[in-house]
N, CA, C and O atoms as CSV, one atom per row, in Angstrom:
chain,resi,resn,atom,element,x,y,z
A,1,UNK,N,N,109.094,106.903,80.325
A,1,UNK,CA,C,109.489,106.767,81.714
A,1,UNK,C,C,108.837,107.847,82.584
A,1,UNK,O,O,108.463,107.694,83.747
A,2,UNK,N,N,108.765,108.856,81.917
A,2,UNK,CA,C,107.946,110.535,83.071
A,2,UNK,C,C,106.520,110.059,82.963
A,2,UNK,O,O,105.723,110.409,83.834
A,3,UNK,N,N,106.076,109.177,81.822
A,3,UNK,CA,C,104.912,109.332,82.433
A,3,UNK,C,C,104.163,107.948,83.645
A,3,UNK,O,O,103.084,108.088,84.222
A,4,UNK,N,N,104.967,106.852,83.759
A,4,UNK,CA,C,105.095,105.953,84.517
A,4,UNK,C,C,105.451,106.356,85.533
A,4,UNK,O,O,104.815,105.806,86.432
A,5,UNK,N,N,106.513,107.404,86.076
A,5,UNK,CA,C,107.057,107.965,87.308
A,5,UNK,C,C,105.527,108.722,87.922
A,5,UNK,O,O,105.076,108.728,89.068
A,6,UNK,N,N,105.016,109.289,86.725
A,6,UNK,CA,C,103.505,110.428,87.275
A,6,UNK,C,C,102.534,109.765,87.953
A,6,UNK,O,O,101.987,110.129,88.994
A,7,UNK,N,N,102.210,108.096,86.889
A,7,UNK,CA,C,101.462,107.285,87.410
A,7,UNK,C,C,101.520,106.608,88.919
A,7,UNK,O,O,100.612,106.271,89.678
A,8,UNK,N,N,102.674,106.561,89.018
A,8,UNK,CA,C,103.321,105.745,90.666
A,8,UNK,C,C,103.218,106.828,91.544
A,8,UNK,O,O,102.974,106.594,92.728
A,9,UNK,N,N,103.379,108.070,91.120
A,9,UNK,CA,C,103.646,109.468,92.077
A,9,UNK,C,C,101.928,109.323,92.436
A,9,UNK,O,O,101.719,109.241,93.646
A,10,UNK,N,N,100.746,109.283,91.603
A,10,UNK,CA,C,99.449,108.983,91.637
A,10,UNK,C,C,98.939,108.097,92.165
A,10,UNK,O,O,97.936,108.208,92.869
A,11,UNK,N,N,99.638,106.870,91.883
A,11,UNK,CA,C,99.167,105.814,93.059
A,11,UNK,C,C,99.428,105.774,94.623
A,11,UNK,O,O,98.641,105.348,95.468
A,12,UNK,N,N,100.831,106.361,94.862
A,12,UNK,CA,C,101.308,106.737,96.024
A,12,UNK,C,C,100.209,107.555,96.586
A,12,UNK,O,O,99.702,107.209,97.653
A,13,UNK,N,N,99.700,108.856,95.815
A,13,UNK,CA,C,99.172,109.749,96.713
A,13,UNK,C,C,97.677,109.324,97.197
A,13,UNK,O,O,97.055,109.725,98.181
A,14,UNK,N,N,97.183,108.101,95.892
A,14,UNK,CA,C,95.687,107.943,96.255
A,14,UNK,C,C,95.867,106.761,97.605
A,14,UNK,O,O,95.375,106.703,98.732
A,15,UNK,N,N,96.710,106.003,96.930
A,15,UNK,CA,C,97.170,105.039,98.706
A,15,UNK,C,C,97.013,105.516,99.858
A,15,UNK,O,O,96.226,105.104,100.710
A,16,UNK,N,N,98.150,106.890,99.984
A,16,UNK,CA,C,97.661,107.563,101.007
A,16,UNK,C,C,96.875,108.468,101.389
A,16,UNK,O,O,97.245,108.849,102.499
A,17,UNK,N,N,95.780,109.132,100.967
A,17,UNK,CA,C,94.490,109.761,100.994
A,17,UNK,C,C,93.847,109.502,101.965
A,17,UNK,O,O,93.344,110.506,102.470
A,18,UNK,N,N,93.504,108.017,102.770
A,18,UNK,CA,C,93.305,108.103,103.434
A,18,UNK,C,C,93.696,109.034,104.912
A,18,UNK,O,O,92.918,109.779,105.509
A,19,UNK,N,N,94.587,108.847,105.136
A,19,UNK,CA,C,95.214,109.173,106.219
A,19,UNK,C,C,95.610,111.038,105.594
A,19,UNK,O,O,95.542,111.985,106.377
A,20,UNK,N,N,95.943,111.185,104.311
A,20,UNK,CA,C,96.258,112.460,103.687
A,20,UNK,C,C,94.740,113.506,104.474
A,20,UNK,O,O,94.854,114.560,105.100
A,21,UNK,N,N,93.320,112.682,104.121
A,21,UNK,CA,C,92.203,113.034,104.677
A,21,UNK,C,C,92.000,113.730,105.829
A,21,UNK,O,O,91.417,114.806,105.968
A,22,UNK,N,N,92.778,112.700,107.042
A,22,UNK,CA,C,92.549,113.406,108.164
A,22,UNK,C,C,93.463,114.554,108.496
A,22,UNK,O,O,93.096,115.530,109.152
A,23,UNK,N,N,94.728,114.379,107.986
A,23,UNK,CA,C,95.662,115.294,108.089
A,23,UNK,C,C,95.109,117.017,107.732
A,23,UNK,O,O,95.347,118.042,108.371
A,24,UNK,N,N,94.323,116.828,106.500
A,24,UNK,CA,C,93.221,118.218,106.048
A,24,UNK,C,C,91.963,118.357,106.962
A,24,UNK,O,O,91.088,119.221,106.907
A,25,UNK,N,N,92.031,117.741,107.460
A,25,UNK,CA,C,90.535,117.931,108.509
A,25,UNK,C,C,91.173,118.763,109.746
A,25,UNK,O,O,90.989,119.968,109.922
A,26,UNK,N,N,91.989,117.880,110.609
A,26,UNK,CA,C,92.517,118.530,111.079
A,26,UNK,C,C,93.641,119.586,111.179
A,26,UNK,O,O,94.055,120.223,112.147
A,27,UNK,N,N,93.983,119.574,109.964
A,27,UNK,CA,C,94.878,120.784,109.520
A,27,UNK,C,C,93.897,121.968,109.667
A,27,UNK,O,O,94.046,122.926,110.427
A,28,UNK,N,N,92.650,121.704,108.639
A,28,UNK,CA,C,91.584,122.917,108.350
A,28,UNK,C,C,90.924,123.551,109.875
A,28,UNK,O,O,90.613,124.742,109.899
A,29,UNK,N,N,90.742,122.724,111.077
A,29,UNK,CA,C,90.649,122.997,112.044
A,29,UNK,C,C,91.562,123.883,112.592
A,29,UNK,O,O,91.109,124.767,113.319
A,30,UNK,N,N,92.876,123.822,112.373
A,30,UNK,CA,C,93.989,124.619,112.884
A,30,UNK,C,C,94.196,126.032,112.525
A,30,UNK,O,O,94.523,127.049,113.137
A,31,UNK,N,N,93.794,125.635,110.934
A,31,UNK,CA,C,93.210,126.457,110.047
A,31,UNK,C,C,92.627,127.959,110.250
A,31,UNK,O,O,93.065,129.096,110.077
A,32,UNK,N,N,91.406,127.375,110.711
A,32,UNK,CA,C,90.393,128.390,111.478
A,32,UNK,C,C,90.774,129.204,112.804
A,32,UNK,O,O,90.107,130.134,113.259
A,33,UNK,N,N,91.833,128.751,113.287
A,33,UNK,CA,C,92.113,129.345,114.418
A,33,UNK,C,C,93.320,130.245,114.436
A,33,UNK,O,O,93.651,130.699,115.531
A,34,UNK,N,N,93.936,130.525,113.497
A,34,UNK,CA,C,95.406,131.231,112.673
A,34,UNK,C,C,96.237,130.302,112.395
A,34,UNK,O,O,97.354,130.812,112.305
A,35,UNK,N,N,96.276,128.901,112.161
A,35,UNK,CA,C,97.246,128.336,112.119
A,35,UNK,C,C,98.141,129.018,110.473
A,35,UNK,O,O,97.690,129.967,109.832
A,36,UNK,N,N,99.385,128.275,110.106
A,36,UNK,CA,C,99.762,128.782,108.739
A,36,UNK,C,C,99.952,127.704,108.199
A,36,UNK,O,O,100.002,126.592,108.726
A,37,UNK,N,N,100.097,128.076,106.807
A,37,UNK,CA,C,100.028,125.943,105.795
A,37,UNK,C,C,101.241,126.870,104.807
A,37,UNK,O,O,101.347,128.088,104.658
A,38,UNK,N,N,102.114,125.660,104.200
A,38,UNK,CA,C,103.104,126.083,103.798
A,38,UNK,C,C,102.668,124.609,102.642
A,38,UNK,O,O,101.900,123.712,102.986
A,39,UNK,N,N,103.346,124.673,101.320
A,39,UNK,CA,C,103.776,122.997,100.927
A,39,UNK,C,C,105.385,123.406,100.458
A,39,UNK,O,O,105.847,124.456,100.011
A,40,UNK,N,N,105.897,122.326,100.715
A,40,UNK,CA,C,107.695,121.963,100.910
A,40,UNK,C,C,107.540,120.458,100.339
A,40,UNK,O,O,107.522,119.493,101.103
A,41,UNK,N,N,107.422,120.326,98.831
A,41,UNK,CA,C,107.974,119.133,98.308
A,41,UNK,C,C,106.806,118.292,98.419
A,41,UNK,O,O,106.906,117.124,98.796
A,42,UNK,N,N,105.565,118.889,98.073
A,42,UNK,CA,C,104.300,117.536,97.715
A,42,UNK,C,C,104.167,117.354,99.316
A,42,UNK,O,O,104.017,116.140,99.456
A,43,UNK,N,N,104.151,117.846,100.354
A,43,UNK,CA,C,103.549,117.841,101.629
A,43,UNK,C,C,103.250,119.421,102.225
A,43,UNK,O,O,104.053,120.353,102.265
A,44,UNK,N,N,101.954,119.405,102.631
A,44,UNK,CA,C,101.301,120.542,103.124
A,44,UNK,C,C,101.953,119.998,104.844
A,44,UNK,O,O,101.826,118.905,105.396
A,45,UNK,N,N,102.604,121.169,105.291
A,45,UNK,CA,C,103.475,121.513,106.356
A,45,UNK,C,C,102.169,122.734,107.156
A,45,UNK,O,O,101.614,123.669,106.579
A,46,UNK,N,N,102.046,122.436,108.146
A,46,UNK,CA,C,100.660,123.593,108.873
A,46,UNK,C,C,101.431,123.390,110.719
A,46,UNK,O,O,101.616,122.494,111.542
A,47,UNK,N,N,101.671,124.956,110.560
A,47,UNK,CA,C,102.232,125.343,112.125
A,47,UNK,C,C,101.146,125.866,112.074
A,47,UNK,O,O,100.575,126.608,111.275
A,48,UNK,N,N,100.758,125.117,113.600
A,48,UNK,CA,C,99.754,125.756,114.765
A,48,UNK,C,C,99.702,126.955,115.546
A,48,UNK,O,O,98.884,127.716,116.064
A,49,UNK,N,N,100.790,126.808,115.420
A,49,UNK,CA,C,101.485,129.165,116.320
A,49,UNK,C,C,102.576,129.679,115.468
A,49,UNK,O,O,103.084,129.112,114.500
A,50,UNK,N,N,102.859,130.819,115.958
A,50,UNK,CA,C,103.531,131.646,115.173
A,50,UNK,C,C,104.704,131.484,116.273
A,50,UNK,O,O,105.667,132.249,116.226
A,51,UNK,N,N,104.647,130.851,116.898
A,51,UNK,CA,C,106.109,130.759,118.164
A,51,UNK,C,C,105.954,129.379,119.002
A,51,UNK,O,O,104.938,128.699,119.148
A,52,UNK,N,N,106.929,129.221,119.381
A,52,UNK,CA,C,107.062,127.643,120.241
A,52,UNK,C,C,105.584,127.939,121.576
A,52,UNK,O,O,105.478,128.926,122.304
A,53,UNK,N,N,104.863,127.019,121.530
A,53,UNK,CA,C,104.059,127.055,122.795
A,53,UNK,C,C,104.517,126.962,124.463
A,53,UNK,O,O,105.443,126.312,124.948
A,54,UNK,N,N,103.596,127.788,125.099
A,54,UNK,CA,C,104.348,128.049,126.658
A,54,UNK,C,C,105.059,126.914,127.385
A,54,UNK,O,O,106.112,126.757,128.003
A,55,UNK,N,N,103.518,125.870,126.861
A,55,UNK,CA,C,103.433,124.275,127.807
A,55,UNK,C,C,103.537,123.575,126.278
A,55,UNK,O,O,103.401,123.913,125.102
A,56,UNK,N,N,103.899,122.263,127.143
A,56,UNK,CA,C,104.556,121.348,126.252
A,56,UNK,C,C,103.513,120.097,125.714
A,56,UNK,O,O,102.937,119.316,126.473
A,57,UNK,N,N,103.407,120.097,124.162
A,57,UNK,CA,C,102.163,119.320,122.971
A,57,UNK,C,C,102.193,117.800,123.796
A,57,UNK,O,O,102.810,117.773,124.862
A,58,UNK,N,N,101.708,116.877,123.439
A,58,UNK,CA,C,102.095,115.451,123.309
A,58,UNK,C,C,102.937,115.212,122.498
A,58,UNK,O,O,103.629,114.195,122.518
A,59,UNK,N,N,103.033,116.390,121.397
A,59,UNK,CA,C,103.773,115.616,119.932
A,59,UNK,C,C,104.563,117.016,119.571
A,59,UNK,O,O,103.940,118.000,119.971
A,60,UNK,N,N,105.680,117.286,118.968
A,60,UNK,CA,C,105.886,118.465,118.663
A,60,UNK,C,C,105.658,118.578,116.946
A,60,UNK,O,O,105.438,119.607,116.307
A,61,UNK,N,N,105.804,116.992,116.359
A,61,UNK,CA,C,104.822,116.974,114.975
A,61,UNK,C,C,104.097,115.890,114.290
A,61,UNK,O,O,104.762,114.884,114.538
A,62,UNK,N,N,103.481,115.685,113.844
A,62,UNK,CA,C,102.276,114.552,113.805
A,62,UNK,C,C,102.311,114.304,112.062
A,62,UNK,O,O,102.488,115.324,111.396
A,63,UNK,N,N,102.179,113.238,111.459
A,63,UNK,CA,C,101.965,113.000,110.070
A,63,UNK,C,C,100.568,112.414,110.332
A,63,UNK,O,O,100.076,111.765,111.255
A,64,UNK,N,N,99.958,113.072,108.730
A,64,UNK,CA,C,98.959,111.895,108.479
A,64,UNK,C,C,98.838,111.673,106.808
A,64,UNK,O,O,98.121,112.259,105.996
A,65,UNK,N,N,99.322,111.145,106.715
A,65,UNK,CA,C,99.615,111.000,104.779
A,65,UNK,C,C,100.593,112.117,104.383
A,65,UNK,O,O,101.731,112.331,104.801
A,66,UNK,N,N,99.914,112.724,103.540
A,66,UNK,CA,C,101.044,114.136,102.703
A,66,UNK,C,C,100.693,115.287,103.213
A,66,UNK,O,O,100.690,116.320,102.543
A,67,UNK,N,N,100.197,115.205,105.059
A,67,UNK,CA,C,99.927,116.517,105.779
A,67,UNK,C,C,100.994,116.187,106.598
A,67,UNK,O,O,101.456,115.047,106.606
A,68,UNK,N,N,101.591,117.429,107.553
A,68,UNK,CA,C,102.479,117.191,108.377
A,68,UNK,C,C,101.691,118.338,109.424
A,68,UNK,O,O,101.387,119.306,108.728
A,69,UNK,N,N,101.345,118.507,110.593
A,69,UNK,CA,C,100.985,119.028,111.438
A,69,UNK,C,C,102.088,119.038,112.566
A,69,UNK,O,O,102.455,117.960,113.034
A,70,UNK,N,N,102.859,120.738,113.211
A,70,UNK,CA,C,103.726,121.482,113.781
A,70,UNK,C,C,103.116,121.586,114.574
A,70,UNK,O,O,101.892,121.477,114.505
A,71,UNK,N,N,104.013,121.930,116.015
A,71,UNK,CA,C,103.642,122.930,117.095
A,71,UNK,C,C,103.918,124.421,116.235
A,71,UNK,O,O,102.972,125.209,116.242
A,72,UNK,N,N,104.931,124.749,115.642
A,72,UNK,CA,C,105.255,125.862,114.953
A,72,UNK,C,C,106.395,125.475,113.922
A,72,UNK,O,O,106.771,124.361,113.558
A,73,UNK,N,N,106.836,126.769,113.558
A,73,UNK,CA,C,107.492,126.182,111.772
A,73,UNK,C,C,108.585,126.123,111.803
A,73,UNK,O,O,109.113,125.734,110.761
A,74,UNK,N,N,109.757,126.565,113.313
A,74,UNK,CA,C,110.977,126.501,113.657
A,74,UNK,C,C,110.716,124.736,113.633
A,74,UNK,O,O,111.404,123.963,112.967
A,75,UNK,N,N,109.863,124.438,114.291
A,75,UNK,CA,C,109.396,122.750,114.917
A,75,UNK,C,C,109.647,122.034,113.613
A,75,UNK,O,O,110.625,121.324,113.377
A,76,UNK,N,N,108.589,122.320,112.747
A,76,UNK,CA,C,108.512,121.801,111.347
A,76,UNK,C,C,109.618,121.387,110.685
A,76,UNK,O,O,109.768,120.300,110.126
A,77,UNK,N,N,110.273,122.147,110.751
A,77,UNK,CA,C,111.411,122.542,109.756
A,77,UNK,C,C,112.852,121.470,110.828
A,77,UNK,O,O,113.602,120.656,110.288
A,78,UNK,N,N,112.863,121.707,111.893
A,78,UNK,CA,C,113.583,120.743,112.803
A,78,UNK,C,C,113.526,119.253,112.983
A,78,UNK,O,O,114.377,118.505,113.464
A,79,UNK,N,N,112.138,118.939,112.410
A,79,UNK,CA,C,111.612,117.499,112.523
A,79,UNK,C,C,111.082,117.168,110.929
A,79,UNK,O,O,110.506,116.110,110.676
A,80,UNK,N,N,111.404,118.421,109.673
A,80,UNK,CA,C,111.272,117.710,108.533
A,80,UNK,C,C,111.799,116.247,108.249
A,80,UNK,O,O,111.048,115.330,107.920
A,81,UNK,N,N,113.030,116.133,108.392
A,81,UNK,CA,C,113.462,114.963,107.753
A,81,UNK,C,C,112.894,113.951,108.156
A,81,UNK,O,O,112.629,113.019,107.397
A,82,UNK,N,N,112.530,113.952,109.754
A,82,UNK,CA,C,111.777,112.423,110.265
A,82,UNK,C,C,110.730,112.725,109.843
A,82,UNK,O,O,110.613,111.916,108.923
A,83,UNK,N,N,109.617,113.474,109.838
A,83,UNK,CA,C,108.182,113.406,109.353
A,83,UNK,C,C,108.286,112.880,108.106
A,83,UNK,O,O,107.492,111.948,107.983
A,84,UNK,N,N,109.197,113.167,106.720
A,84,UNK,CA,C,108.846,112.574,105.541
A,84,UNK,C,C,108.950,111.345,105.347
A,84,UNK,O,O,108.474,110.667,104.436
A,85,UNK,N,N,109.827,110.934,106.548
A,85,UNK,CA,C,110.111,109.457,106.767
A,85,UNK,C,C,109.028,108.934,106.920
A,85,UNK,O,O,108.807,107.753,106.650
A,86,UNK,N,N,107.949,109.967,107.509
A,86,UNK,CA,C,106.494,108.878,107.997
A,86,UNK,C,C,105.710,109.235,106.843
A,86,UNK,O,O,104.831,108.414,106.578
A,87,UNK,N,N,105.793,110.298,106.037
A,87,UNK,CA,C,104.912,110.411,105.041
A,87,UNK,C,C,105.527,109.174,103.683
A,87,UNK,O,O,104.832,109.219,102.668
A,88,UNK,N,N,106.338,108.476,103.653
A,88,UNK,CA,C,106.786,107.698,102.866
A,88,UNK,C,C,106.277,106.438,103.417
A,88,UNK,O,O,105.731,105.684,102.612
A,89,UNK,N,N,106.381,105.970,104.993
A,89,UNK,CA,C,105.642,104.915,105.481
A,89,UNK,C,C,104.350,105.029,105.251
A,89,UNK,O,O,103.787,103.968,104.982
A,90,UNK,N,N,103.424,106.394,105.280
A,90,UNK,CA,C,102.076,106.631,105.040
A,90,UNK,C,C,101.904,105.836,103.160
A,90,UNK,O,O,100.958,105.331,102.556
A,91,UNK,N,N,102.982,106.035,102.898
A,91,UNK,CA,C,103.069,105.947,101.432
A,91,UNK,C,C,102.979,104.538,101.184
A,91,UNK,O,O,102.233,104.207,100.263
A,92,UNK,N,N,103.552,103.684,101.782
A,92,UNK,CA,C,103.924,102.563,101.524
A,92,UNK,C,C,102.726,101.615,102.177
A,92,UNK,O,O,102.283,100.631,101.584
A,93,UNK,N,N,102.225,102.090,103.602
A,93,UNK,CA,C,101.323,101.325,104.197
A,93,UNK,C,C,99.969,101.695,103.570
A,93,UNK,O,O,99.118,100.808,103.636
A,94,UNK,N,N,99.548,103.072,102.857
A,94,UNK,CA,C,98.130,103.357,102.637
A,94,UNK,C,C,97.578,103.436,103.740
A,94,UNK,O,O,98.270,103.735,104.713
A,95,UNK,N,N,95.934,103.145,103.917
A,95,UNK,CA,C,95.088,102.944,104.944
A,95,UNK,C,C,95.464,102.194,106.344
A,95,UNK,O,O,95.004,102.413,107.465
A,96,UNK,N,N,96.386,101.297,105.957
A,96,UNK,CA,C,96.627,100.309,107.060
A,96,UNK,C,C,97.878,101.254,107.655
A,96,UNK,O,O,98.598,100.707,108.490
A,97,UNK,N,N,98.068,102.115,107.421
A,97,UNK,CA,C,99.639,103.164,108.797
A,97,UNK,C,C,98.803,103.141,109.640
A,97,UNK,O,O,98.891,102.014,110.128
A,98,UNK,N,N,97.744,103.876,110.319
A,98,UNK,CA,C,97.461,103.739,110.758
A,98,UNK,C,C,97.480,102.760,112.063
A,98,UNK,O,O,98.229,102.799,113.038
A,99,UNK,N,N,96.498,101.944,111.785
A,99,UNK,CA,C,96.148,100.584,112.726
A,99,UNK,C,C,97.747,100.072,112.868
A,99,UNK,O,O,98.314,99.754,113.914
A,100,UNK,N,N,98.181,100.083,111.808
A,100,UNK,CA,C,99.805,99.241,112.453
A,100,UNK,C,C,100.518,99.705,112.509
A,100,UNK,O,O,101.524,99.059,112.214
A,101,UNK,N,N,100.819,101.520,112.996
A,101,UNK,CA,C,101.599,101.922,113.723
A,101,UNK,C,C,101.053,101.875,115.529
A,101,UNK,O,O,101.792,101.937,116.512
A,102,UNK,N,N,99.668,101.758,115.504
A,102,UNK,CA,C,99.544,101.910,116.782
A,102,UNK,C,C,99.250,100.259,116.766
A,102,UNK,O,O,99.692,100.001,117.885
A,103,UNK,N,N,98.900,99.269,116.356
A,103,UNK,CA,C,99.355,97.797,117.036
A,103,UNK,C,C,100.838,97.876,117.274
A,103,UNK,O,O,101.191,97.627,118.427
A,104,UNK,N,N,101.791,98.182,116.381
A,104,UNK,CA,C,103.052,98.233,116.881
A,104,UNK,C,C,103.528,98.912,117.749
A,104,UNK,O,O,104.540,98.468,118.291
A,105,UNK,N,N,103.133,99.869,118.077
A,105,UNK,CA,C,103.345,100.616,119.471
A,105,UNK,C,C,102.740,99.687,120.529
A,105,UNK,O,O,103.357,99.215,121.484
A,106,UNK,N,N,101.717,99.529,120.294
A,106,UNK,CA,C,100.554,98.452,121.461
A,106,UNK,C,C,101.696,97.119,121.948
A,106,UNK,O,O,102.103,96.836,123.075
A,107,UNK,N,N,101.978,96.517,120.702
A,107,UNK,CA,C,102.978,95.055,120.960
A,107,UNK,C,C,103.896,95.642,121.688
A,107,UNK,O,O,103.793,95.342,122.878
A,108,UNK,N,N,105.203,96.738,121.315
A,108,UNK,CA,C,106.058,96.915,122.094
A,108,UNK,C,C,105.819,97.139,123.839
A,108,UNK,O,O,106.700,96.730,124.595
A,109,UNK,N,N,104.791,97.694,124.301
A,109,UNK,CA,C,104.040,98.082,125.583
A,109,UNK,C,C,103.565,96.532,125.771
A,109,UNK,O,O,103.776,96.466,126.981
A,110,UNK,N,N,103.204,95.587,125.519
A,110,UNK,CA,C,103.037,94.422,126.224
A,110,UNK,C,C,104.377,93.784,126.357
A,110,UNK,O,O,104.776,93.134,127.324
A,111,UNK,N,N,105.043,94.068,125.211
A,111,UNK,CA,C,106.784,93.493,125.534
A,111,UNK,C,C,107.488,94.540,126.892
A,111,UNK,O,O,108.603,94.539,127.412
A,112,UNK,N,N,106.318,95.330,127.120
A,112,UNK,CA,C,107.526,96.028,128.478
A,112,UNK,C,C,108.130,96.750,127.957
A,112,UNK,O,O,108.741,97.397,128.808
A,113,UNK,N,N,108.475,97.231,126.523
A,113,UNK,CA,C,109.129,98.248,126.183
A,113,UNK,C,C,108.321,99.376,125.608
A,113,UNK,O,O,107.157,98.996,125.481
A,114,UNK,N,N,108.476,100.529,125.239
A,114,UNK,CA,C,108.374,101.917,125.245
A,114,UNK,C,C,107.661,101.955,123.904
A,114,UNK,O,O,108.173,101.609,122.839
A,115,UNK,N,N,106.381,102.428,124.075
A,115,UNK,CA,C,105.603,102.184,122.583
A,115,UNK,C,C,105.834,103.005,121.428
A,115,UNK,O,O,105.797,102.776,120.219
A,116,UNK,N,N,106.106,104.128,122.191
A,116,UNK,CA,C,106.515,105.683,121.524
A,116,UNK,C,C,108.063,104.847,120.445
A,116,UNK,O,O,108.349,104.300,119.379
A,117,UNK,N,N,108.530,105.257,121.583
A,117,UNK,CA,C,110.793,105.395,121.275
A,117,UNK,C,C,111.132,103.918,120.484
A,117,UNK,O,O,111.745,103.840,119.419
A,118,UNK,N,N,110.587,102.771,121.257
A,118,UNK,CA,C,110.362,101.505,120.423
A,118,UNK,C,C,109.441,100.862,119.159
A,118,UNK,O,O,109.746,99.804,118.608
A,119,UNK,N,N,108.567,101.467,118.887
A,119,UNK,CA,C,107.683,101.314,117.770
A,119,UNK,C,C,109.335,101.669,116.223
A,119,UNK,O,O,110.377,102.292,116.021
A,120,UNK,N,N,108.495,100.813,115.704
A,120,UNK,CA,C,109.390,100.306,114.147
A,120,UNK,C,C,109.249,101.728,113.364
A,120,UNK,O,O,110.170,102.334,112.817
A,121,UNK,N,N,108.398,101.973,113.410
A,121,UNK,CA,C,107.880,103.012,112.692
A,121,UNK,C,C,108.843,104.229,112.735
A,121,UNK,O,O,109.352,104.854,111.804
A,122,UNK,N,N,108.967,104.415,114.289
A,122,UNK,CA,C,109.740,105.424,114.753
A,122,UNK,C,C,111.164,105.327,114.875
A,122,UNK,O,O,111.893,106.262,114.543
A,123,UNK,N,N,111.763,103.842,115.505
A,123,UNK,CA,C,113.266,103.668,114.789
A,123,UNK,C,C,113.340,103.963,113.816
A,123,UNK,O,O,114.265,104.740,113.578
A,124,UNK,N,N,112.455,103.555,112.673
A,124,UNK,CA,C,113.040,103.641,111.184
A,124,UNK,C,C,113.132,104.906,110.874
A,124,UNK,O,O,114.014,105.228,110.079
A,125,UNK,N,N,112.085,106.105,111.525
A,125,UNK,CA,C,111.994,107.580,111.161
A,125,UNK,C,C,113.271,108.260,111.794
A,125,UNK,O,O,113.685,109.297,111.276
A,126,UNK,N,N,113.920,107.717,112.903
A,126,UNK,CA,C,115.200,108.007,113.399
A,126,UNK,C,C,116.583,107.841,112.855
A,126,UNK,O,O,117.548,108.600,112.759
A,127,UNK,N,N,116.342,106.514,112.511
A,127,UNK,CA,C,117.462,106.040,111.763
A,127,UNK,C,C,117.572,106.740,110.603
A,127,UNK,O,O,118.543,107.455,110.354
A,128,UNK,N,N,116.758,106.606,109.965
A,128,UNK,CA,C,116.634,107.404,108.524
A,128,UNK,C,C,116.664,108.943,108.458
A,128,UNK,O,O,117.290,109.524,107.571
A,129,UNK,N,N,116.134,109.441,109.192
A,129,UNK,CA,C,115.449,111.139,109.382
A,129,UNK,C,C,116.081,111.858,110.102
A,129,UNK,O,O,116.291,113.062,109.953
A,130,UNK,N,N,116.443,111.138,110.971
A,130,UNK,CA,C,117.012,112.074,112.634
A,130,UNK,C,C,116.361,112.156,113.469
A,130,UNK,O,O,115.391,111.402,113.545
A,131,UNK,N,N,116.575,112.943,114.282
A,131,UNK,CA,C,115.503,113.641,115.694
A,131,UNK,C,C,115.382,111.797,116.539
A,131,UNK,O,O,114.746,111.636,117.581
């Protein structure tokens, strides 16, 4: 059974690689500039400052596979539970989170409703996660 659990834990992570990819690109960018990288449970967690920023992000945290990208690590740590929610959707969708979190944001905005707050993606990270 542990070694079937290792295998699925392996398929999960190569599924999401894609998107895990950009999350290290632009993590490593953040990187270079003082950001800090932490891992908390098979996800690399990377605050961008060492304190909440003056002016306010688009995002206060961003997934992209098994990266999680902060404004800072009070942030991180406040919006863990919903981010793993998206690193499990990263999990489940692979390559395609992507494109069909933002068609689903896109559909809700032609329905007139709110692409952000209404996207599936993000109920479900609410419902499930918090924040």
């Amino acid at each position: 059974m542990a070694r079937r659990q290792r295998l699925l834990r392996w398929a999960r992570l190569l599924w999401a690689s894609p998107n895990t990819l950009i999350g290290l690109a632009l993590g490593l960018l953040l990187l270079l500039v003082g950001a800090r990288v932490r891992r908390v449970g098979g996800v690399l967690e990377i605050a961008a400052l060492r304190q909440r920023p003056r002016r306010r992000w688009p995002f206060n945290a961003i997934t992209f596979g098994h990266v999680i990208l902060g404004t800072h690590a009070q942030e991180l740590e406040r919006l863990r539970a919903h981010e793993l929610v998206h690193v499990r959707q990263c999990e489940r969708w692979g390559p395609l989170f992507l494109p069909a979190y933002l068609l689903a944001g896109a559909w809700q905005w032609v329905r007139g409703r709110d692409a952000y707050w209404d996207n599936p993606f993000e109920v479900e990270a609410r419902r499930v996660g918090g924040c």
